[in-house]
KEVEXFI-33539 format. One line per field, with one value per residue (C-alpha): chain; x, y, z; residue number from 0. Coordinates in nm, 2 decimals. Layout:
<nodes>
chain	c(A,...) .
x	c(X,...) .
y	c(Y,...) .
z	c(Z,...) .
n	c(NUM,...) .
</nodes>
This chain:
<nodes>
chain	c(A,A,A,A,A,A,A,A,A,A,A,A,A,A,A,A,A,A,A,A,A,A,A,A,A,A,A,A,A,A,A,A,A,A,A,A,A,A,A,A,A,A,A,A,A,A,A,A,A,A,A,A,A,A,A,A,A,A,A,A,A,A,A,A,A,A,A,A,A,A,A,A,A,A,A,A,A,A,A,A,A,A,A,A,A,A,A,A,A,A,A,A,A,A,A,A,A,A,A,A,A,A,A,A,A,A,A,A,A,A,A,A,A,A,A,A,A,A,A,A,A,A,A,A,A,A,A,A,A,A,A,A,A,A,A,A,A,A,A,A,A,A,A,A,A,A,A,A,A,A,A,A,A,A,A,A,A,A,A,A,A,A,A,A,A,A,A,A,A,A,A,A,A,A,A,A,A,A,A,A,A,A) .
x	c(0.00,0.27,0.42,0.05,0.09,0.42,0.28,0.01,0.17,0.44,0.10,-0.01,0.32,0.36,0.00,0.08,0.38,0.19,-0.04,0.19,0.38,0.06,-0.05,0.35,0.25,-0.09,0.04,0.32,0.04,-0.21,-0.04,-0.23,-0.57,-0.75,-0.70,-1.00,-1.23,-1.49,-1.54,-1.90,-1.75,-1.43,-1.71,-1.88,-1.55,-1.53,-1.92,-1.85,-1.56,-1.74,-2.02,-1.86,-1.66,-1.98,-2.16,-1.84,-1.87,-2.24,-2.25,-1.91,-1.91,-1.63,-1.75,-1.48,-1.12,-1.02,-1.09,-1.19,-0.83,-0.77,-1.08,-0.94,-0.63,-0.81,-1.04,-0.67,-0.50,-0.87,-0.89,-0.59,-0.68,-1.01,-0.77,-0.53,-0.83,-1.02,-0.68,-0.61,-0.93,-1.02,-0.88,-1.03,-0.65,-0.36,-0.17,0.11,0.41,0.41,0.69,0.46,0.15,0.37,0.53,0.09,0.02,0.31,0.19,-0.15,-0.07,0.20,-0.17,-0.33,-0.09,-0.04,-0.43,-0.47,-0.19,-0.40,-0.69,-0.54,-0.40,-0.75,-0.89,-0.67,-0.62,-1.03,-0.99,-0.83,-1.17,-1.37,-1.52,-1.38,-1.71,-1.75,-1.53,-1.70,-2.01,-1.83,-1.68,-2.04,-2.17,-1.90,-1.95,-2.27,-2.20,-1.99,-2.24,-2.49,-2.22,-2.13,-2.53,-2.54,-2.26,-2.01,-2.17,-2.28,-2.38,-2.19,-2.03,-1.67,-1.56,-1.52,-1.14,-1.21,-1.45,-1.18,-0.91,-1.14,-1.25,-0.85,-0.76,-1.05,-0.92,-0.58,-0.71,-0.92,-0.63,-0.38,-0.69,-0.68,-0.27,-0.27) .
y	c(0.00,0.26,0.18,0.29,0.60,0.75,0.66,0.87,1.12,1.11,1.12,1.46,1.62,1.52,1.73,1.98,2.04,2.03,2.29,2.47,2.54,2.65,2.90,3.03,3.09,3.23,3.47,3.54,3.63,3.80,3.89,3.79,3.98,3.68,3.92,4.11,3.84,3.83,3.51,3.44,3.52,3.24,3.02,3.02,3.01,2.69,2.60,2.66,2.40,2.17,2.18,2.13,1.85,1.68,1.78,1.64,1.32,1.30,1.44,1.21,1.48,1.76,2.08,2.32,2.13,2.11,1.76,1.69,1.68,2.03,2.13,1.93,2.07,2.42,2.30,2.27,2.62,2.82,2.62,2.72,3.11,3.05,2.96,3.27,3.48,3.36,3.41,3.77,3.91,4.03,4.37,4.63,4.64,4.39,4.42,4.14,4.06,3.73,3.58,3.67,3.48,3.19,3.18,3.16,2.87,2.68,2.76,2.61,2.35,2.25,2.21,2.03,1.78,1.74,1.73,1.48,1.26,1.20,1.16,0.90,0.69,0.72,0.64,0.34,0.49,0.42,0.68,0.46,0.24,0.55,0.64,0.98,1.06,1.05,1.29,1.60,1.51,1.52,1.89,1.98,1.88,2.08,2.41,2.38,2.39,2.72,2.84,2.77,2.94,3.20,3.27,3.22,3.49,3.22,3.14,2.81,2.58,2.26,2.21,2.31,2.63,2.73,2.65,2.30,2.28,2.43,2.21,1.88,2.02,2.06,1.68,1.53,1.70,1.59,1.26,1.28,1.45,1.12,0.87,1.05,1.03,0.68) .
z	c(0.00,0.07,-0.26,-0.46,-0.20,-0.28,-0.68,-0.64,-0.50,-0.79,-1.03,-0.84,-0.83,-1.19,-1.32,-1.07,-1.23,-1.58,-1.44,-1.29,-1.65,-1.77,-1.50,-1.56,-1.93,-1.89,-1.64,-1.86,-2.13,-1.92,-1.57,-1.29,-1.44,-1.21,-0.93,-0.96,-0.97,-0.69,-0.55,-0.69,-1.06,-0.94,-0.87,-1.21,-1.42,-1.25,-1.28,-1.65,-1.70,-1.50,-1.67,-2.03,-1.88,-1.79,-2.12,-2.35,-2.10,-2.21,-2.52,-2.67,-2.94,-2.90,-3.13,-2.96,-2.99,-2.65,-2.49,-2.16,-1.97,-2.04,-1.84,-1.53,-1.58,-1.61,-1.26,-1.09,-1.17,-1.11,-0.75,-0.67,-0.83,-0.57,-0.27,-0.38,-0.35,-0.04,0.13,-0.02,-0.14,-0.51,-0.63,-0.84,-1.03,-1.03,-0.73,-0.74,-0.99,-1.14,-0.91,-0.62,-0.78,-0.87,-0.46,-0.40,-0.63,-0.51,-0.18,-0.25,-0.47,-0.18,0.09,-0.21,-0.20,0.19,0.19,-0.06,0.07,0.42,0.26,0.04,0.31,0.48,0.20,0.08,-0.30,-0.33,-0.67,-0.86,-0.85,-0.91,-1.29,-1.42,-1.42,-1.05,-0.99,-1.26,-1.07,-0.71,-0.88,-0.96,-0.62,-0.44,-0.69,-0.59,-0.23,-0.26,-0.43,-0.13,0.08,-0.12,-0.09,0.29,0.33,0.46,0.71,0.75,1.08,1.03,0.70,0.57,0.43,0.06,0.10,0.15,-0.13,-0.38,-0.23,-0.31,-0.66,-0.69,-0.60,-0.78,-1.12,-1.06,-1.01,-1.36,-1.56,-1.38,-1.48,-1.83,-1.92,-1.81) .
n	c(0,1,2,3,4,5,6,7,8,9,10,11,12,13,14,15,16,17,18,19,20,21,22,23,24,25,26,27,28,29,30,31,32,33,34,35,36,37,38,39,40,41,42,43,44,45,46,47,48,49,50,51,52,53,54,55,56,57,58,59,60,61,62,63,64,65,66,67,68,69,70,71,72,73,74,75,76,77,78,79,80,81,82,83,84,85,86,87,88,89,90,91,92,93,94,95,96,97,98,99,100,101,102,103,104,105,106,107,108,109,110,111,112,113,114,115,116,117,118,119,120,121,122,123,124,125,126,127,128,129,130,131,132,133,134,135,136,137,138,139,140,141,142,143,144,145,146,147,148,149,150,151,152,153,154,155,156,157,158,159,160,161,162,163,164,165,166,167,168,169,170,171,172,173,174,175,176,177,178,179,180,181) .
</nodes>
């Protein structure tokens, strides 16, 4: 068992990594214009690749060009964006340099992966047995309970935060996009 552990923890720093590259471009391209996002806006960017995960899953027709790894790779880097901006707030202008944003995703992503490694061992590597599928619909579930939040002004009687809503959405697309490459 501690063998499939330290694999999938290879697997997650592997897409990480993958995201990681791609956030690095992205922000080369458009600086860190995420910033000003508010959190319900975060929230539907996230809806939205969701959604068009589960509609390509559904549909088996692909009319845009971009398949459905992309969008979990996409899920990764704006859950991180979400954590970034519960932590900090949104902006009405861009307030941080690139090196800055990139010293926040690797913070995040660096609590993704603690998080997901105790799950994991809790969990005995149960994902592996789980349909890709599963997971858009676990991501849907949990973008709809941030939205409940979101709508309850945070404040809520017994359940987690937004945070740990963003952080599973984050480890159940890494564990689509590893499903998808292998």
């Amino acid at each position: 068992m501690e063998k499939d552990l330290k694999k999938t923890e290879q697997e997650f720093r592997t897409v990480i990594k993958e995201c990681r590259e791609i956030f690095e471009k992205k922000l080369h391209d458009y600086g860190a214009s995420w910033r000003i996002l508010r959190p319900t806006a975060l929230t539907d960017q996230l809806f939205i690749k969701a959604k068009r995960i589960r509609s390509l899953e559904l549909k088996q027709v692909n009319m845009v060009g971009e398949g459905i790894r992309p969008e979990f790779l996409a899920l990764i880097n704006y859950g991180i964006v979400g954590l970034i901006q519960l932590d900090r707030g949104f902006v009405d202008t861009v307030d941080i340099t690139p090196q800055e944003a990139m010293t926040l995703y690797d913070q995040w992503a660096g609590e993704a992966l603690t998080l997901m490694t105790k799950k994991n061992h809790d969990y005995d590597e149960a994902w592996r047995e789980m349909r890709v599928t599963s997971y858009t619909d676990f991501i849907l579930t949990k973008l709809q309970r941030i939205k409940e939040i979101e709508d309850l002004g945070g404040q809520t009687l017994v359940s987690e935060g937004i945070d740990a809503n963003y952080m599973d959405i984050i480890n159940y697309a890494v564990f689509g996009a590893i499903k998808l490459t292998s």
